[in-house]
Steps between C-alpha positions, in 0.01 A plus 500: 500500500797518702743214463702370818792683476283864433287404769786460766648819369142657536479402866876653582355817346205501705724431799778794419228738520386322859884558619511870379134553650607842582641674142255261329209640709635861412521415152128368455389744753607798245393322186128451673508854646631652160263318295202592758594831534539606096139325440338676810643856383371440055128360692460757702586731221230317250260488757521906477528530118213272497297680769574836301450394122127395673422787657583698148305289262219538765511852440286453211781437252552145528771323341450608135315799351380502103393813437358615182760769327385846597494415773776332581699794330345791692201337789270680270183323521239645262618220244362184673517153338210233473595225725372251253529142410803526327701691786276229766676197368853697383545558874388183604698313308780546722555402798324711695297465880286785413415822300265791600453775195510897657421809381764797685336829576725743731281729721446706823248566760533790716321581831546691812723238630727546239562410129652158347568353132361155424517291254168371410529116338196400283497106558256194447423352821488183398861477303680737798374231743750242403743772427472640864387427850320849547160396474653264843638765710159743503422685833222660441212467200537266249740439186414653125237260273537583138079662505606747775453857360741809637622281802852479591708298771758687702778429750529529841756757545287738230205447679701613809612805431193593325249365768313285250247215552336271258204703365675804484533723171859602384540785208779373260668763328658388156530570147321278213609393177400851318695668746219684735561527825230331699339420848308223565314364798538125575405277802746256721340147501812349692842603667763232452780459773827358302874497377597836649402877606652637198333247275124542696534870478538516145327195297123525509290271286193499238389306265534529118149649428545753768856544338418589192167669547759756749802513211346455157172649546285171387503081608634306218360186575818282523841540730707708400878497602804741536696214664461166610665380816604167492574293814749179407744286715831790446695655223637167356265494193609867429669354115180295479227819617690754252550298155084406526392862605782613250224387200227652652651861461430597830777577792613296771651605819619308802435615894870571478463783212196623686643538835854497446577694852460101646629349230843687593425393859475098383813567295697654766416175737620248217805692539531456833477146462737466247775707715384299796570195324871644420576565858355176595673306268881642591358413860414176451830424273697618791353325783484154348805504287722578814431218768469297207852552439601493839310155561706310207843636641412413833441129330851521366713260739240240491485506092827481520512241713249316283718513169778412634278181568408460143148685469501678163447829414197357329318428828559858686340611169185248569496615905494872400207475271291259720585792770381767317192326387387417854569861611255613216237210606587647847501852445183505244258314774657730755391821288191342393390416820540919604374609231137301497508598872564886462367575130178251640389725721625848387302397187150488693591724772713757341752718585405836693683797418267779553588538865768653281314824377298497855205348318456706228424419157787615254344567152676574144364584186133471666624111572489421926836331537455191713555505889502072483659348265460128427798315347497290184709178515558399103659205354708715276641673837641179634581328206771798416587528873598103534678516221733790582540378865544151363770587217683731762525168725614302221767726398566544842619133578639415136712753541635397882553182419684550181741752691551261754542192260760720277669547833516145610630391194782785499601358811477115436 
């Protein structure tokens, strides 16, 4: 609590920055636009990482990958692993959302229309499921059960250029574990519409007995595995992920080491955030340190004018803090107030930029770039943004009013 004397000295305060309305509007106008600005930029920028890390672990890969050695080492898959009880509750002892066992066979189909390479993913319906929203985002047919024999679920842009419909037969060309070259005839329950052309033109889907029956000649009975995908919440179990699969002998691999075209892309925008933050920050430093400045000299005459009259150094000391900490009170609900506003709505509406490419949808690495991108507003954002803006005002008025006190007491 304020005593008497610190509560008079509050109220001058308060009323210095009512006689300067002007610079003192300035000066909280820049902190509020600085801090709004700097947070608006690093959102919009997670909202993108965000929106592209998704659409890459939806690519099949999700966040992590264990996959069993040869594997791993080569994408060799005639040495599939047992996904047994052991492996079930190693991977689900960490902290996981969901994990869908595959088996990876690389094909082709040819036609008159033309000739594409696929990659042929031998799942469990049931476990892919939870893993991915596929079985959701069917057009046509129906999704894979794990009974269905020689069926397979396509995507849209396949069944496009090839003119298929659910029902239809497709010949997949491949090689099996012995190394024979083989054809094989197998029917499309379903065509899936999702994540991108690139990704719908390539993935199509069976399930393991199909798989295997195709690859290793015979149905094993049991899943069998060359990786597991593993949706979690983000990298930030990575230590965690690596010293438990570490035991286990097998390899892990992140979405970054699996696509690490995008990974270079996330990179490059942290950068930019970091070098916006530079620029910002001289910016800011600038703006507020020099009407700062040129409000305490302007204050001179009457400071002087109020030593000479016995108020101690002691006291301007007392009316500069209480200043700056109602500019911050000021300042912060100022900011606050623009930023639930603009990041409110941006956040459900989103911010439009595909007008930018005329409409069209920019893909890398098979990945469909997002036209809209939805910001993120994190506590860590303005926590480090306050506190910059904050210390730069602090420094800002210290520093006038110990110039101008060193000045009045040179002269006195």
């Amino acid at each position: 609590m304020l005593n008497n004397e610190n509560r008079y000295l509050f109220k001058f305060a308060w009323r210095s920055i009512q006689r300067n309305a002007g610079r003192s509007f300035f000066i909280g106008f820049s902190v509020s636009l600085a801090v709004m600005i700097a947070v608006w930029v690093v959102s919009v920028f997670d909202g993108l990482n965000y929106q592209i890390e998704k659409a890459v672990v939806n690519t099949n890969v999700g966040f992590y990958q264990v996959q069993e050695p040869t594997y791993a080492r080569s994408t060799d898959a005639s040495k599939p692993l047992p996904y047994s009880g052991e492996v079930y509750e190693t991977i689900h002892r960490l902290p996981i959302k969901s994990a869908s066992p595959e088996l990876v066979l690389d094909g082709n189909i040819s036609t008159p229309e033309g000739a594409a390479g696929l990659v042929v993913l031998g799942i469990e319906p049931e476990l892919h499921k939870k893993f991915l929203p596929i079985h959701r985002k069917m057009i046509q047919g129906e999704f894979l059960t794990s009974k269905d024999l020689n069926s397979v679920v396509i995507g849209q842009e396949l069944a496009n250029i090839f003119k298929y419909h659910v029902g239809d037969q497709i010949v997949l060309n491949y090689q099996d574990t012995n190394g024979e070259l083989r054809s094989e005839i197998l029917i499309i329950k379903g065509i899936y519409h999702y994540n991108s052309k690139a990704f719908e033109k390539r993935y199509v889907y069976t399930n393991q007995q199909t798989w295997q029956t195709l690859f290793l000649n015979q149905y094993h009975d049991q899943i069998l595995y060359n990786r597991i995908s593993i949706m979690t919440d983000g990298l930030k179990s990575e230590p965690m992920f690596r010293d438990y699969i570490k035991k286990t002998g097998m390899e892990l691999k992140t979405w970054k080491q699996l696509n690490p075209e995008m990974a270079v892309v996330l990179d490059f925008h942290d950068g930019m955030i970091k070098f916006f933050f530079i620029i910002i920050g001289l910016t800011i430093t600038m703006t507020i340190m020099t009407p700062v400045r040129m409000l305490w000299q302007e204050r001179y005459k009457e400071l002087r004018m109020m030593s000479i009259l016995g108020v101690s150094a002691n006291k301007f000391w007392k009316i500069g803090i209480f200043e700056v900490f109602q500019m911050i009170i000021l300042s912060s609900f100022a900011s606050s107030l623009f930023l639930i506003i603009l990041i409110g709505i941006q956040s459900h509406t989103g911010i439009d930029f595909r007008s930018l490419n005329d409409g069209v949808a920019i893909e890398r690495a098979g990945i469909k770039l997002p036209g809209i991108i939805y910001p993120i507003l994190s506590a860590d954002q303005i926590v480090i943004t306050f506190t910059f803006v904050i210390f730069v005002l602090s420094v800002s008025y210290l520093w006038s009013i110990y110039r101008t006190l060193t000045r009045l007491e040179a002269e006195l």
